[in-house]
Chimera marker file (.cmm) of the C-alpha trace (Angstrom):
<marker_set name="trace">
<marker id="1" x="7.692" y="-9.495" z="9.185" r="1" g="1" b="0" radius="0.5"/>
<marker id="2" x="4.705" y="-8.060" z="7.501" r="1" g="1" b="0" radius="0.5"/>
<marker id="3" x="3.671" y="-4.932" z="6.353" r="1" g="1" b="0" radius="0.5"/>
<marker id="4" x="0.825" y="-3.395" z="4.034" r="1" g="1" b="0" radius="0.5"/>
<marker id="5" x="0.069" y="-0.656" z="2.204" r="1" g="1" b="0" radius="0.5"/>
<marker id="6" x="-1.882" y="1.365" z="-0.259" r="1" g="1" b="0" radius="0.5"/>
<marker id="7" x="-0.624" y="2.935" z="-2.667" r="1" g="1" b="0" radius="0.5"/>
<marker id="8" x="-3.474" y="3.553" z="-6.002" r="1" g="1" b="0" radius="0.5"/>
<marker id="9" x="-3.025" y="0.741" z="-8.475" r="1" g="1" b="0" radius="0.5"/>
<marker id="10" x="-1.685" y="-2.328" z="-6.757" r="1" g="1" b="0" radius="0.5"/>
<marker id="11" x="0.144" y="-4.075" z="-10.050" r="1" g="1" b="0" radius="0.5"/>
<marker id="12" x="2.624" y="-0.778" z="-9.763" r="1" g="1" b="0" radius="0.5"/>
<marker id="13" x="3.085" y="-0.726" z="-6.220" r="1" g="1" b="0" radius="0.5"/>
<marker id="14" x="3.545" y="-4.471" z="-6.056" r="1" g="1" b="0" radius="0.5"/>
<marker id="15" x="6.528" y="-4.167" z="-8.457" r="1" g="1" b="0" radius="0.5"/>
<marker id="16" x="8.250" y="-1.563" z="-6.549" r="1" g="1" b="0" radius="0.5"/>
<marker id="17" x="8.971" y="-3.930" z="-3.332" r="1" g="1" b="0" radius="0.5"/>
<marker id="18" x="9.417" y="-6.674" z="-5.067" r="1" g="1" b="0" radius="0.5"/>
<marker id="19" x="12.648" y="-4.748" z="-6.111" r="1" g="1" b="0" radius="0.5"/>
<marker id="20" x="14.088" y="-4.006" z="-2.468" r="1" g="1" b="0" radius="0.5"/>
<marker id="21" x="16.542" y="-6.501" z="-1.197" r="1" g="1" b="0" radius="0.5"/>
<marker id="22" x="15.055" y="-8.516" z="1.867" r="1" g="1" b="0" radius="0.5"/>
<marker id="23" x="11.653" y="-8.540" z="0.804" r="1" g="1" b="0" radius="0.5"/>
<marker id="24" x="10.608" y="-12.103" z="0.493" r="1" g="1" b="0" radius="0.5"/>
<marker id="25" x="7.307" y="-11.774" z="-0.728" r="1" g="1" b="0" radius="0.5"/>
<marker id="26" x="4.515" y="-9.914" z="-1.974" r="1" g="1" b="0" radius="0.5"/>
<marker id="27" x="0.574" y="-10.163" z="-2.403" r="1" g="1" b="0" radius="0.5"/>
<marker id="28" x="-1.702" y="-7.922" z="-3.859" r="1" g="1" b="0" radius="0.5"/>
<marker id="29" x="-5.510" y="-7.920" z="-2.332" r="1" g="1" b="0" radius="0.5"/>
<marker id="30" x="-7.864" y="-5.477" z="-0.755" r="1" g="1" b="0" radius="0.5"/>
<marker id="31" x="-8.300" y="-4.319" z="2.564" r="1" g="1" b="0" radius="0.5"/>
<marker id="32" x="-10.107" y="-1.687" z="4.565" r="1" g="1" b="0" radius="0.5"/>
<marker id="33" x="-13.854" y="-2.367" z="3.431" r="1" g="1" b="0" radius="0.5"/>
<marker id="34" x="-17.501" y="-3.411" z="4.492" r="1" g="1" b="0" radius="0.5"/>
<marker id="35" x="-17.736" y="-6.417" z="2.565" r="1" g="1" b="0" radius="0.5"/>
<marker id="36" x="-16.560" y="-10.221" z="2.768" r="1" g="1" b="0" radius="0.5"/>
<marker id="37" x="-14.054" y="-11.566" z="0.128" r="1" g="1" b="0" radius="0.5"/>
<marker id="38" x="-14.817" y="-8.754" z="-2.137" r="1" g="1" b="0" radius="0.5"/>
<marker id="39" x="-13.609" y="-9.159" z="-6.023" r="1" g="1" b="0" radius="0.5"/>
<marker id="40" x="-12.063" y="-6.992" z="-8.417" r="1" g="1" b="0" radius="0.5"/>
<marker id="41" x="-15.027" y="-6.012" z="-9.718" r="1" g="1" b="0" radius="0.5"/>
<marker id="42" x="-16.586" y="-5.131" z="-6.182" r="1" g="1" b="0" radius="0.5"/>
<marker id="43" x="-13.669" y="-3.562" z="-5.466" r="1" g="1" b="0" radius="0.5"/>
<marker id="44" x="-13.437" y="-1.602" z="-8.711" r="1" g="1" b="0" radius="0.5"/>
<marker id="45" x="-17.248" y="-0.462" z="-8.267" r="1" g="1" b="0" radius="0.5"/>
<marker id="46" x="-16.037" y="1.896" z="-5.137" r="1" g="1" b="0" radius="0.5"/>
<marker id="47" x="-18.469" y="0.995" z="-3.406" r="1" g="1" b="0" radius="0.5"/>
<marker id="48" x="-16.991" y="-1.506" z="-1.311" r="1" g="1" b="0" radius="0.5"/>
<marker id="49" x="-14.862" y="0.717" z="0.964" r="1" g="1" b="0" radius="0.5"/>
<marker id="50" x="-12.002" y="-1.388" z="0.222" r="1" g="1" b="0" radius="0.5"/>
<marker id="51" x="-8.492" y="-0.018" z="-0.846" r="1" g="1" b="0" radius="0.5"/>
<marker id="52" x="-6.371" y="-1.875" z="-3.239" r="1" g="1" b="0" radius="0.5"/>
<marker id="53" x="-3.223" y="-2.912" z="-1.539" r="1" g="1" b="0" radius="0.5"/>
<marker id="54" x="-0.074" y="-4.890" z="-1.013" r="1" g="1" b="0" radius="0.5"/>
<marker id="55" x="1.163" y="-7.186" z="1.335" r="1" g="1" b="0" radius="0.5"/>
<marker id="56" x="4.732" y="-7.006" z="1.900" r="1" g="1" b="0" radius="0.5"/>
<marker id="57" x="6.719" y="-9.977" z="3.485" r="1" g="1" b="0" radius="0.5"/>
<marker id="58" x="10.173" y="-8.565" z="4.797" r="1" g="1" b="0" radius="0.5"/>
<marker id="59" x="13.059" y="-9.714" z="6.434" r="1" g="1" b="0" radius="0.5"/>
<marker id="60" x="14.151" y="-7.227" z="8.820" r="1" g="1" b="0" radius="0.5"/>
<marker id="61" x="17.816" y="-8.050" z="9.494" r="1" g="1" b="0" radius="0.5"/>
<marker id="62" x="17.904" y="-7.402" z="5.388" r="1" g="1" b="0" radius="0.5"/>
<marker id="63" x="15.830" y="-4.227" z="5.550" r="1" g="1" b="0" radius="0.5"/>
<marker id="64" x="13.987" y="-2.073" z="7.953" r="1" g="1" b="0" radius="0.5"/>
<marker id="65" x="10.290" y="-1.187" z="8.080" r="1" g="1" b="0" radius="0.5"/>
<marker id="66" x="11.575" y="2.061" z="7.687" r="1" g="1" b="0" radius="0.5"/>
<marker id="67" x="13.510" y="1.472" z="4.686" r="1" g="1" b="0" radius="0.5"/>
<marker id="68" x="9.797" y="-0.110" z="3.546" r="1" g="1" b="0" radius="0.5"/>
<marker id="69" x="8.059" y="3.164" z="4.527" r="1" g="1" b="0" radius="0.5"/>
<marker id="70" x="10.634" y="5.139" z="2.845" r="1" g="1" b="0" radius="0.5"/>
<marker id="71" x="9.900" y="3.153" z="-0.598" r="1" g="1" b="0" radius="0.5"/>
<marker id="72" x="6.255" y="3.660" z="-0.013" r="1" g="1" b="0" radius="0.5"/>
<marker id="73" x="6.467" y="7.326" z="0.372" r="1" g="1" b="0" radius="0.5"/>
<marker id="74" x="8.350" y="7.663" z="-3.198" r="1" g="1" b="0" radius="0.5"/>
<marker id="75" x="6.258" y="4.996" z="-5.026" r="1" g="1" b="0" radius="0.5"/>
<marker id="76" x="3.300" y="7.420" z="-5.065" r="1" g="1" b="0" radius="0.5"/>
<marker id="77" x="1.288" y="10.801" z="-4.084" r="1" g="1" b="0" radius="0.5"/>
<marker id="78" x="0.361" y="10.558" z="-0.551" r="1" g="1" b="0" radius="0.5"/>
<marker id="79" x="-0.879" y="14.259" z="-1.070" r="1" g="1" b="0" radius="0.5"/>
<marker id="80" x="-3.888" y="13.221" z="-3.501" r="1" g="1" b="0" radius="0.5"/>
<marker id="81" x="-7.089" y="12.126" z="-2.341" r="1" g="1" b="0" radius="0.5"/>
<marker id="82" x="-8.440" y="8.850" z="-3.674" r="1" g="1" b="0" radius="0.5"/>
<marker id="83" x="-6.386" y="9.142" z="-6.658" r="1" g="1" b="0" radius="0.5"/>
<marker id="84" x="-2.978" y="7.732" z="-8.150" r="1" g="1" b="0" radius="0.5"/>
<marker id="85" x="-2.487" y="9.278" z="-12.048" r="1" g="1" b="0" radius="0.5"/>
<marker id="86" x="-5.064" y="8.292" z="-14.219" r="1" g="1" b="0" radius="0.5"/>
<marker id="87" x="-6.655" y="5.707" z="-11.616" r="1" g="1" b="0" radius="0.5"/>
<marker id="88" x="-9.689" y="7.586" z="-9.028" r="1" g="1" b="0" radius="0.5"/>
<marker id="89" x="-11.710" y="6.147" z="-6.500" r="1" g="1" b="0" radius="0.5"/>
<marker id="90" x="-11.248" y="5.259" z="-2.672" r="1" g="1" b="0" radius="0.5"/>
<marker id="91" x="-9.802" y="2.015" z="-3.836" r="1" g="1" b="0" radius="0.5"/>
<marker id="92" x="-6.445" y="4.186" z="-4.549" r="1" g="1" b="0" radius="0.5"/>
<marker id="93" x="-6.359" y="6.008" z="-1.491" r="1" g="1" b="0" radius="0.5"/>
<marker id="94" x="-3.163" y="5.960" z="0.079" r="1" g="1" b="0" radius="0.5"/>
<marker id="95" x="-2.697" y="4.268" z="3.599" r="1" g="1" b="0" radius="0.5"/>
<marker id="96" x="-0.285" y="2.391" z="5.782" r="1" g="1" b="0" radius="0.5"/>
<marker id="97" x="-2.656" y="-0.665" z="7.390" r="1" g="1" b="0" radius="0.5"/>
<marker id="98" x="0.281" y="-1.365" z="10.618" r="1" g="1" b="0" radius="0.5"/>
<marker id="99" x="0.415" y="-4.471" z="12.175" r="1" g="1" b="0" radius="0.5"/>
<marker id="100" x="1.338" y="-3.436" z="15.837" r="1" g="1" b="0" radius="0.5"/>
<marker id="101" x="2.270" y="-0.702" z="18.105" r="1" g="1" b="0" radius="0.5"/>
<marker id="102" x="5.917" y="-0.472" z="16.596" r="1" g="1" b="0" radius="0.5"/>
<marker id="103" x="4.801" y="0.123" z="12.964" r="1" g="1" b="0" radius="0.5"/>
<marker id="104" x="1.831" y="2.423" z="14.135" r="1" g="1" b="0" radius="0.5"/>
<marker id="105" x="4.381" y="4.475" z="15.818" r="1" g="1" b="0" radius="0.5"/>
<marker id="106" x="7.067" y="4.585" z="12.991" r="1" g="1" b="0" radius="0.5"/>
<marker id="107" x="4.757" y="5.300" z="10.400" r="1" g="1" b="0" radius="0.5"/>
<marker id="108" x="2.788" y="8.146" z="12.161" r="1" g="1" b="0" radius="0.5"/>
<marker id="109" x="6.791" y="9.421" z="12.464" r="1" g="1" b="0" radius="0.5"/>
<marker id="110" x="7.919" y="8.987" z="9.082" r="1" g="1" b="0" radius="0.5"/>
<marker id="111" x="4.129" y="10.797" z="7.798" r="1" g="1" b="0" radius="0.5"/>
<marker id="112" x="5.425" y="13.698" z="10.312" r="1" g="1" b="0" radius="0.5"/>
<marker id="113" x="8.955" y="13.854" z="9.345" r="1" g="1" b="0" radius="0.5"/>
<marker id="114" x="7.735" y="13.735" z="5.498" r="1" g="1" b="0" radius="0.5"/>
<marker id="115" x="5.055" y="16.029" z="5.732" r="1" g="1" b="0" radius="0.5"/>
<marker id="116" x="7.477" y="18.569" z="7.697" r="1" g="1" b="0" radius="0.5"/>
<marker id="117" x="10.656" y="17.994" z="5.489" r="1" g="1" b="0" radius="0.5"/>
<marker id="118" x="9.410" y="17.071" z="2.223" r="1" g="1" b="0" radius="0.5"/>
<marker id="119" x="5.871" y="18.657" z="1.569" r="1" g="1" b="0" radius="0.5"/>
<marker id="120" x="5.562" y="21.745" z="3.229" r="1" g="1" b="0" radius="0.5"/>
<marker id="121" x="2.802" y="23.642" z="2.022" r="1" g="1" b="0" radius="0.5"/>
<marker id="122" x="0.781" y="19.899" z="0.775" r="1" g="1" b="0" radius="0.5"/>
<marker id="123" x="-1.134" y="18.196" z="2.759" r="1" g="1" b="0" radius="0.5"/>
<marker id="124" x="0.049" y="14.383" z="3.187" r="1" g="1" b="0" radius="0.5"/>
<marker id="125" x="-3.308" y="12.429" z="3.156" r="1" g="1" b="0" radius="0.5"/>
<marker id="126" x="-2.237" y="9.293" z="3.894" r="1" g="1" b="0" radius="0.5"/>
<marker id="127" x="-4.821" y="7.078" z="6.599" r="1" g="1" b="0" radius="0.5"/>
<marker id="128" x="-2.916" y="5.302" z="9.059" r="1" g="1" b="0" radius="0.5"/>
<marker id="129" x="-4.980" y="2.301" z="10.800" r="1" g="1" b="0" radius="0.5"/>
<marker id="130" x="-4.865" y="-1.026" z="12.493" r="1" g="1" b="0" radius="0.5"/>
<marker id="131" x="-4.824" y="-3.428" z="9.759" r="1" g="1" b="0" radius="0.5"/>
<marker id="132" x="-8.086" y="-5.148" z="9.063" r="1" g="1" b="0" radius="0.5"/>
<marker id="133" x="-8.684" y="-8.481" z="7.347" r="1" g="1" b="0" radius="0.5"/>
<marker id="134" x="-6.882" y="-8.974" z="4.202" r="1" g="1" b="0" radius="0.5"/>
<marker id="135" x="-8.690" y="-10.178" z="1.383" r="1" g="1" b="0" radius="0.5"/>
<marker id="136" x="-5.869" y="-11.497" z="-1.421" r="1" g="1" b="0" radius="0.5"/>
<marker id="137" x="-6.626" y="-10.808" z="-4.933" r="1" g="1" b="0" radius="0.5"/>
<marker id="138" x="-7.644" y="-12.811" z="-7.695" r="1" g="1" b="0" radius="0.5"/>
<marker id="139" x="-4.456" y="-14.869" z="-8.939" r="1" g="1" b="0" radius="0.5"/>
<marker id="140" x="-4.210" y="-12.975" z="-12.211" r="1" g="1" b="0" radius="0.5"/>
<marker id="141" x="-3.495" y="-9.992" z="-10.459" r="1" g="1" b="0" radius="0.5"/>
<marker id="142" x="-0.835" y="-11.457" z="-8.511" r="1" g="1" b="0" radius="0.5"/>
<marker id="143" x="3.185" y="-10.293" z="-9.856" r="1" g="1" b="0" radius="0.5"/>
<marker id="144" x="0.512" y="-8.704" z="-12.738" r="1" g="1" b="0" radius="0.5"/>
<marker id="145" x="3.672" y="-7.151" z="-14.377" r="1" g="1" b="0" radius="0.5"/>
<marker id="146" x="6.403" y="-10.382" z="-14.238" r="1" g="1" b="0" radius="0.5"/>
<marker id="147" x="2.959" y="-11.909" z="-16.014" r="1" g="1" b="0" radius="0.5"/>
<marker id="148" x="2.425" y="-9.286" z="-18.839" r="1" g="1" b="0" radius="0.5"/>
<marker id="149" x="6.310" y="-9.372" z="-19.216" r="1" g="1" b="0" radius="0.5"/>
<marker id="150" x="6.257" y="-5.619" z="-18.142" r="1" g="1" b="0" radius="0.5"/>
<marker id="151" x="9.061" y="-4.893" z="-16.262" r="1" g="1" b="0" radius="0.5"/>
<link id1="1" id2="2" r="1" g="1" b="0" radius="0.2"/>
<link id1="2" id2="3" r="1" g="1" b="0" radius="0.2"/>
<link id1="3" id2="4" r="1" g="1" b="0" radius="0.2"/>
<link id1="4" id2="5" r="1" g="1" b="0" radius="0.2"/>
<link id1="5" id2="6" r="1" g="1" b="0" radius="0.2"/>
<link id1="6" id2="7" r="1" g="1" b="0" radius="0.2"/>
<link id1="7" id2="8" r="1" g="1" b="0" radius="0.2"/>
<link id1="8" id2="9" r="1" g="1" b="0" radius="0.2"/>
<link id1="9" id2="10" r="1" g="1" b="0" radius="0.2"/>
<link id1="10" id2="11" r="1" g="1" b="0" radius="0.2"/>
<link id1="11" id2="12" r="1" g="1" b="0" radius="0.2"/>
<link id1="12" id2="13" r="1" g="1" b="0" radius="0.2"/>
<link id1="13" id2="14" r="1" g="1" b="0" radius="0.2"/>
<link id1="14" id2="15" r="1" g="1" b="0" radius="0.2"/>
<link id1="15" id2="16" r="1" g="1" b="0" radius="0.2"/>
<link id1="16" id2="17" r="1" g="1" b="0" radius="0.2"/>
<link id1="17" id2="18" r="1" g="1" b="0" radius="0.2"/>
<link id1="18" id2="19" r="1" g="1" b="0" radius="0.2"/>
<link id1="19" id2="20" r="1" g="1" b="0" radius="0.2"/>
<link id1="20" id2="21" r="1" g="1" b="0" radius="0.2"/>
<link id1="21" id2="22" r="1" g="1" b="0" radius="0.2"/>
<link id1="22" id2="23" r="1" g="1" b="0" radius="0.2"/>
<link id1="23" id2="24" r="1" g="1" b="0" radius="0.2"/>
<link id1="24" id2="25" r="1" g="1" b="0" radius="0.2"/>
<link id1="25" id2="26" r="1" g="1" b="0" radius="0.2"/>
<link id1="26" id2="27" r="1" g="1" b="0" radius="0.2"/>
<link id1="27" id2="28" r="1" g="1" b="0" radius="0.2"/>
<link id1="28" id2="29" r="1" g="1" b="0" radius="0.2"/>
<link id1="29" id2="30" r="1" g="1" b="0" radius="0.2"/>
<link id1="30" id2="31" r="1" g="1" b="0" radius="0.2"/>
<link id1="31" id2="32" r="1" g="1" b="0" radius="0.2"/>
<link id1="32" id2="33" r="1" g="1" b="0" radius="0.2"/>
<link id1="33" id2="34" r="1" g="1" b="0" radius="0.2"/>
<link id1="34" id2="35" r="1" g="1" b="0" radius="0.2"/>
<link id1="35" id2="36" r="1" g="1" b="0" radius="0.2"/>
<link id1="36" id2="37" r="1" g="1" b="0" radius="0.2"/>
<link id1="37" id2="38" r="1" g="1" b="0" radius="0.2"/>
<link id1="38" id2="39" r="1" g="1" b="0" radius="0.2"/>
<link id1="39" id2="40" r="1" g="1" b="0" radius="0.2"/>
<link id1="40" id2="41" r="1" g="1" b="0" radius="0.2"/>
<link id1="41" id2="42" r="1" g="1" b="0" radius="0.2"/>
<link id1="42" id2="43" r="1" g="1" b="0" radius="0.2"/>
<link id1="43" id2="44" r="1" g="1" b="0" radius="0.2"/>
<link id1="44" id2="45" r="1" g="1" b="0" radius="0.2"/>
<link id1="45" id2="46" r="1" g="1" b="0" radius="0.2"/>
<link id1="46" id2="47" r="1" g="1" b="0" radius="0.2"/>
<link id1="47" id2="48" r="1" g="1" b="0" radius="0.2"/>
<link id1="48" id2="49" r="1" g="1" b="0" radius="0.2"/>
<link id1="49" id2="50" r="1" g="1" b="0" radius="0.2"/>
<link id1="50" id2="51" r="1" g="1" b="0" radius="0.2"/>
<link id1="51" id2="52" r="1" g="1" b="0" radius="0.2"/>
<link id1="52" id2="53" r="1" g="1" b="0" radius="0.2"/>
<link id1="53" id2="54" r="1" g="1" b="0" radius="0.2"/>
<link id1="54" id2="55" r="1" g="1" b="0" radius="0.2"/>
<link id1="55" id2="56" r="1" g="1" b="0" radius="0.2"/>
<link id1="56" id2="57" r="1" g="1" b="0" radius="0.2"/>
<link id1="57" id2="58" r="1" g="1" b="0" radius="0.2"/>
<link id1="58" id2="59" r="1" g="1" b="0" radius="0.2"/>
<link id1="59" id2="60" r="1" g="1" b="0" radius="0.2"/>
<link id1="60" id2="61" r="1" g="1" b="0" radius="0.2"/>
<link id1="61" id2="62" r="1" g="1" b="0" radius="0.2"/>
<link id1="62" id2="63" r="1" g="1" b="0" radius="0.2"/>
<link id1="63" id2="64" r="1" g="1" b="0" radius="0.2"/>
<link id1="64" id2="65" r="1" g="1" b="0" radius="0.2"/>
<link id1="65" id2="66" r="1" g="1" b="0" radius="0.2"/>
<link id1="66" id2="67" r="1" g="1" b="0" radius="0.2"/>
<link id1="67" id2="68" r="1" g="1" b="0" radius="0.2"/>
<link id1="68" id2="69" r="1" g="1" b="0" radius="0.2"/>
<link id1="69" id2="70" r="1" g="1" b="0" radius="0.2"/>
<link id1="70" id2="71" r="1" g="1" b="0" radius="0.2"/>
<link id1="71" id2="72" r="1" g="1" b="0" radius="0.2"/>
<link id1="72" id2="73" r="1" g="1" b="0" radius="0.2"/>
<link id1="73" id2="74" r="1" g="1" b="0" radius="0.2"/>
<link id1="74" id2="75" r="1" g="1" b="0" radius="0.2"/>
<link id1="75" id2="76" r="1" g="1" b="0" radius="0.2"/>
<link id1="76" id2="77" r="1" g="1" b="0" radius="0.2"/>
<link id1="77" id2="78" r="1" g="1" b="0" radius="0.2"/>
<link id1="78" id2="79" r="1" g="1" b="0" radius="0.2"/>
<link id1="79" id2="80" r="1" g="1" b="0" radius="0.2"/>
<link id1="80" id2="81" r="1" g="1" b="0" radius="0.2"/>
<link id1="81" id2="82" r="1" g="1" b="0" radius="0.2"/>
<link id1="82" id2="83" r="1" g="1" b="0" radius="0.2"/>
<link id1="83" id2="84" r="1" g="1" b="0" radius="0.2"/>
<link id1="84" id2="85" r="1" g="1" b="0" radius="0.2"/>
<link id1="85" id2="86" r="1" g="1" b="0" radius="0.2"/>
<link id1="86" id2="87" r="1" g="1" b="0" radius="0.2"/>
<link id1="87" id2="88" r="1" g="1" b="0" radius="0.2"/>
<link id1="88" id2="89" r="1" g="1" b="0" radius="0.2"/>
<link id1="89" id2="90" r="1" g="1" b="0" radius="0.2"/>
<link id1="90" id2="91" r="1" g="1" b="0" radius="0.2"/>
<link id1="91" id2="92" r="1" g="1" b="0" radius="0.2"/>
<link id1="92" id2="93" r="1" g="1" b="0" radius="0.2"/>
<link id1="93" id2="94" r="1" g="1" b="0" radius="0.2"/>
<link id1="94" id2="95" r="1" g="1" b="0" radius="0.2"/>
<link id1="95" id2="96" r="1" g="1" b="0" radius="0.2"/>
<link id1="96" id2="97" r="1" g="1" b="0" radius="0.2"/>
<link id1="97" id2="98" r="1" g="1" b="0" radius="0.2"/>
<link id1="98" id2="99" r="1" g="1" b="0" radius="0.2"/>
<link id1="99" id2="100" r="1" g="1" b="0" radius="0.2"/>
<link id1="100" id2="101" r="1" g="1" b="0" radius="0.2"/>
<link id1="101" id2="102" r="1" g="1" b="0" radius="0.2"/>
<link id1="102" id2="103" r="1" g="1" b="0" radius="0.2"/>
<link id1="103" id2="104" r="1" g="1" b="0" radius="0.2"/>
<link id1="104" id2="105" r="1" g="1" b="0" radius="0.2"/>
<link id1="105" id2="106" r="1" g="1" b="0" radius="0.2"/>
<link id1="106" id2="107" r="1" g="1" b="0" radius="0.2"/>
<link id1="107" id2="108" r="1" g="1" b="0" radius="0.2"/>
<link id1="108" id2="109" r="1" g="1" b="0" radius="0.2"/>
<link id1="109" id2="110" r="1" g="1" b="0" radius="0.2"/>
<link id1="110" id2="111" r="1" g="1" b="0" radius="0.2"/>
<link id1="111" id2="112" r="1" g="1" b="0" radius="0.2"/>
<link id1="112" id2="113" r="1" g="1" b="0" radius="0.2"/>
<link id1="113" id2="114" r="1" g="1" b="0" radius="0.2"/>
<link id1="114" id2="115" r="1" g="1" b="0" radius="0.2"/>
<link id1="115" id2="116" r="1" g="1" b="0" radius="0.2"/>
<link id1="116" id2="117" r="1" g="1" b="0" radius="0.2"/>
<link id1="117" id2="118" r="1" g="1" b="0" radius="0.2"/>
<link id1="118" id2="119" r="1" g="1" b="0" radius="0.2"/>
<link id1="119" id2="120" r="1" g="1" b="0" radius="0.2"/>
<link id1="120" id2="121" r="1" g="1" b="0" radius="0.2"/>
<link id1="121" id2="122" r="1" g="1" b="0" radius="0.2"/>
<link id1="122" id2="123" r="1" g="1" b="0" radius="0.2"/>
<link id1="123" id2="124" r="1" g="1" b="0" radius="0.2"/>
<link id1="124" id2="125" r="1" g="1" b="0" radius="0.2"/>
<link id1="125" id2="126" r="1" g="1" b="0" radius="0.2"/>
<link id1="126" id2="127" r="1" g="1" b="0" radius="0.2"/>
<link id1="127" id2="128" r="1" g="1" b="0" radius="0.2"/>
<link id1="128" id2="129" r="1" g="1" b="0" radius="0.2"/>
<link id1="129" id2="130" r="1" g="1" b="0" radius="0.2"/>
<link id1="130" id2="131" r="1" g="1" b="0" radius="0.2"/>
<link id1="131" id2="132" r="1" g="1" b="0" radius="0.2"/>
<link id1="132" id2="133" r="1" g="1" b="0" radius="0.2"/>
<link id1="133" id2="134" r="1" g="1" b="0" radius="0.2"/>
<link id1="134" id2="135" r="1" g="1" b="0" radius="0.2"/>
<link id1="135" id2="136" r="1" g="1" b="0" radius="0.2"/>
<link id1="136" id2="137" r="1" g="1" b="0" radius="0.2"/>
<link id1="137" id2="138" r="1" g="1" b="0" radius="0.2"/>
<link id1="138" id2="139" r="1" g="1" b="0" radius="0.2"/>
<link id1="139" id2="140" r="1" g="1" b="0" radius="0.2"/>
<link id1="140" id2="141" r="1" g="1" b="0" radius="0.2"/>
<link id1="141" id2="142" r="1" g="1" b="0" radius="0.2"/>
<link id1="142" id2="143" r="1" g="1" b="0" radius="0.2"/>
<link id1="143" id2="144" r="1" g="1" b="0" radius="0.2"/>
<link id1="144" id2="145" r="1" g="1" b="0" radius="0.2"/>
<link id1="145" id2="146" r="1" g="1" b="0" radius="0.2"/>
<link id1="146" id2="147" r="1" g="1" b="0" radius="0.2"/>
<link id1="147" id2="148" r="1" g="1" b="0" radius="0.2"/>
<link id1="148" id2="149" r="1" g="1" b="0" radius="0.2"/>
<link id1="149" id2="150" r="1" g="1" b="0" radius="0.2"/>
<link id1="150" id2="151" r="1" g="1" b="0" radius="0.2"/>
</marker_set>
């Protein structure tokens, strides 16, 4: 199963499911934009419309796309606009790109459920759409971390 998401920088995010049992594999890219095949650089110029993002593969008799949603929730701020720590710009918005009906409707739960539970009082910003063509990421930027031995 797939799933994809934006989180701000997607080197960080990328890490963080690569951690959860079941996941089988991960791509970072860019998704959500007006232009074709963008690049980093495009990307990076936010101008493109394009958010940086990963793809998660998942096997869901390991783990739920609710257990994914959950790890998405605590990997970042999805109460700040266009921003993820020192990183600003649409590119780092957060948002939940579902594949079908089933995700659209779990993940406009969970945002509910989070927003009433955890973060009363802050506005959860995160976009939930239909996800668009995704446009993988330069191979340098793929497992960026494993790479750079930072882990």
């Amino acid at each position: 199963m797939k799933a994809t998401f934006g989180a701000g920088c997607f080197w960080c995010v990328e890490h963080e499911f690569r951690k959860i049992k079941g996941v089988t594999s991960t791509a970072v890219g860019y998704m959500g934009g007006n232009l074709s095949n963008p690049t980093y650089e495009d990307v990076c110029s936010d101008q493109t419309g394009h958010a940086e993002v990963v793809q998660v593969e998942f096997d869901p008799s390991v783990v739920s796309y609710d257990q994914i949603l959950n790890a998405f929730w605590h990997c970042h701020d999805p109460t700040s606009l266009n921003r993820q720590g020192p990183d600003v710009g649409t590119q780092y918005r957060s948002a939940i790109f579902y594949h079908d009906q089933d995700q659209e409707k779990t993940a406009k739960q969970s945002k509910e459920q989070l927003q009433n539970l955890e973060k009363p009082g802050k506005k959860i910003v995160t976009e939930i759409l239909p996800a668009p063509e995704f446009y993988k990421a330069e191979e340098y930027h793929q497992q960026y971390y494993a790479k750079c031995g930072i882990l």
